[in-house]
C-alpha positions as CSV (number, residue, x, y, z in Angstrom):
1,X,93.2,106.9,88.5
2,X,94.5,110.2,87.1
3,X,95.1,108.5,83.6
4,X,91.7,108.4,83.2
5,X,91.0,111.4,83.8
6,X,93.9,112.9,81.7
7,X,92.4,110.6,79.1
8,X,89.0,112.2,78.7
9,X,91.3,116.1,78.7
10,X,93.3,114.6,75.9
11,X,90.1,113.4,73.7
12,X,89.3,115.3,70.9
13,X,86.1,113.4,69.7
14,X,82.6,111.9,71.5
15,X,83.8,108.5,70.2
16,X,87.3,108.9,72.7
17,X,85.2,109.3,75.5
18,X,82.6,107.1,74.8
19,X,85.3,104.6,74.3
20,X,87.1,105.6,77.3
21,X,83.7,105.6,79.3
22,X,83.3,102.3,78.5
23,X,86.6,101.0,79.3
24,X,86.7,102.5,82.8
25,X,83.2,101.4,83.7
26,X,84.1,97.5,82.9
27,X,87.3,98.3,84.7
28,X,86.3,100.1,87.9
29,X,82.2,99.0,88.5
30,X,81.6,97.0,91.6
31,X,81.0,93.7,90.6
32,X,77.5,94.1,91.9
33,X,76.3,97.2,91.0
34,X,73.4,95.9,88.9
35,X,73.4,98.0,85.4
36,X,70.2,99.2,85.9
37,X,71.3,101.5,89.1
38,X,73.3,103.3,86.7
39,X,70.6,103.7,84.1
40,X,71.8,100.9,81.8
41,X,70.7,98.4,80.2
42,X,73.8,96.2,80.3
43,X,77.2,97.3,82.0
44,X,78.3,98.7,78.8
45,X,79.0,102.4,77.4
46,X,77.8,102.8,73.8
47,X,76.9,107.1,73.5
48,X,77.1,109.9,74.5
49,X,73.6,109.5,76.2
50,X,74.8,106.5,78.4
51,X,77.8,108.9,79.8
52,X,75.4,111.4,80.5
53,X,72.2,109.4,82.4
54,X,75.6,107.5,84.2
55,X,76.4,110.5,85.6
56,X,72.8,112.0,86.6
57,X,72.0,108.5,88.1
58,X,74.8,108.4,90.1
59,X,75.1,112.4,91.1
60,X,71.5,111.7,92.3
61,X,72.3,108.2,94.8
62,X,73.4,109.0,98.2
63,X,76.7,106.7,98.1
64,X,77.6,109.2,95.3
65,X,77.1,112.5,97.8
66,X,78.0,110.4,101.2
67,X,80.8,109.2,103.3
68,X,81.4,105.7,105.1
69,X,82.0,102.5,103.5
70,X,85.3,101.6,101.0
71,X,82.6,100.4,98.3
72,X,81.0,104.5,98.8
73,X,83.8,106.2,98.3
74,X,84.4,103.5,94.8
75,X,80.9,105.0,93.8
76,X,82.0,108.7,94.5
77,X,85.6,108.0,92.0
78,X,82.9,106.5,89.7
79,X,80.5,109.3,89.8
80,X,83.4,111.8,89.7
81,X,84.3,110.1,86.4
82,X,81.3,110.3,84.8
83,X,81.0,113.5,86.6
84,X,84.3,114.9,84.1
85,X,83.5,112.7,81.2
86,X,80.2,114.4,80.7
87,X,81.5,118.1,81.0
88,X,84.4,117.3,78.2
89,X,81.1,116.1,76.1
90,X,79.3,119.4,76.5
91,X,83.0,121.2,76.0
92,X,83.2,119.6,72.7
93,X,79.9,120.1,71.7
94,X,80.8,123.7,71.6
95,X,83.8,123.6,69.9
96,X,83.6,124.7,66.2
97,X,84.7,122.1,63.6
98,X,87.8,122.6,61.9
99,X,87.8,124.3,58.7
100,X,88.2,122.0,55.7
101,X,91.6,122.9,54.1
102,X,91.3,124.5,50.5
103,X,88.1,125.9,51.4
104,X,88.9,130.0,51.6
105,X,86.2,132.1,53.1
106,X,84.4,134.0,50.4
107,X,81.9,136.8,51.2
């Protein structure tokens, strides 16, 4: 599941990752993880504020910190995810935008 991760590294908007969120959450959920466990409303991704409670909802449930059953260690990849998708969304947040071209800096 590297892809995905490189995916969210490559992104150079919120809308990628949101988009990619989205995608990997339909992909990769347990069928019945309910979406309210994770915060949600519906099992869908639509902003920057669903990556985000995803990822405190499921730092914060003990299949996300613990060891033992295959469908745990599903959650952890999950929260890990999330985990990486939201820290990309704070990097970008702090990235300046771009200059417009044909705009010169004048003092």
């Amino acid at each position: 599941m590297d892809c995905w991760h490189d995916e969210i590294d490559r992104a150079m908007t919120e809308t990628e990752i949101v988009q990619n969120a989205g995608e990997y959450l339909l992909l990769w959920a347990p069928r019945d993880l309910p979406p309210e466990a994770l915060g949600l409303r519906r099992m869908r991704i639509e902003s920057r504020d669903d990556v985000e409670r995803v990822h405190e909802r499921l730092v914060g449930t003990p299949a996300a910190m613990g060891k033992g059953s295959p469908r745990n260690a599903h959650v952890r990849e999950i929260a890990q995810y999330f985990r990486h998708a939201a820290a990309r969304l704070g990097e970008l947040r702090r990235i300046p935008p771009p200059v417009s071209q044909g705009l010169s800096a004048r003092v």
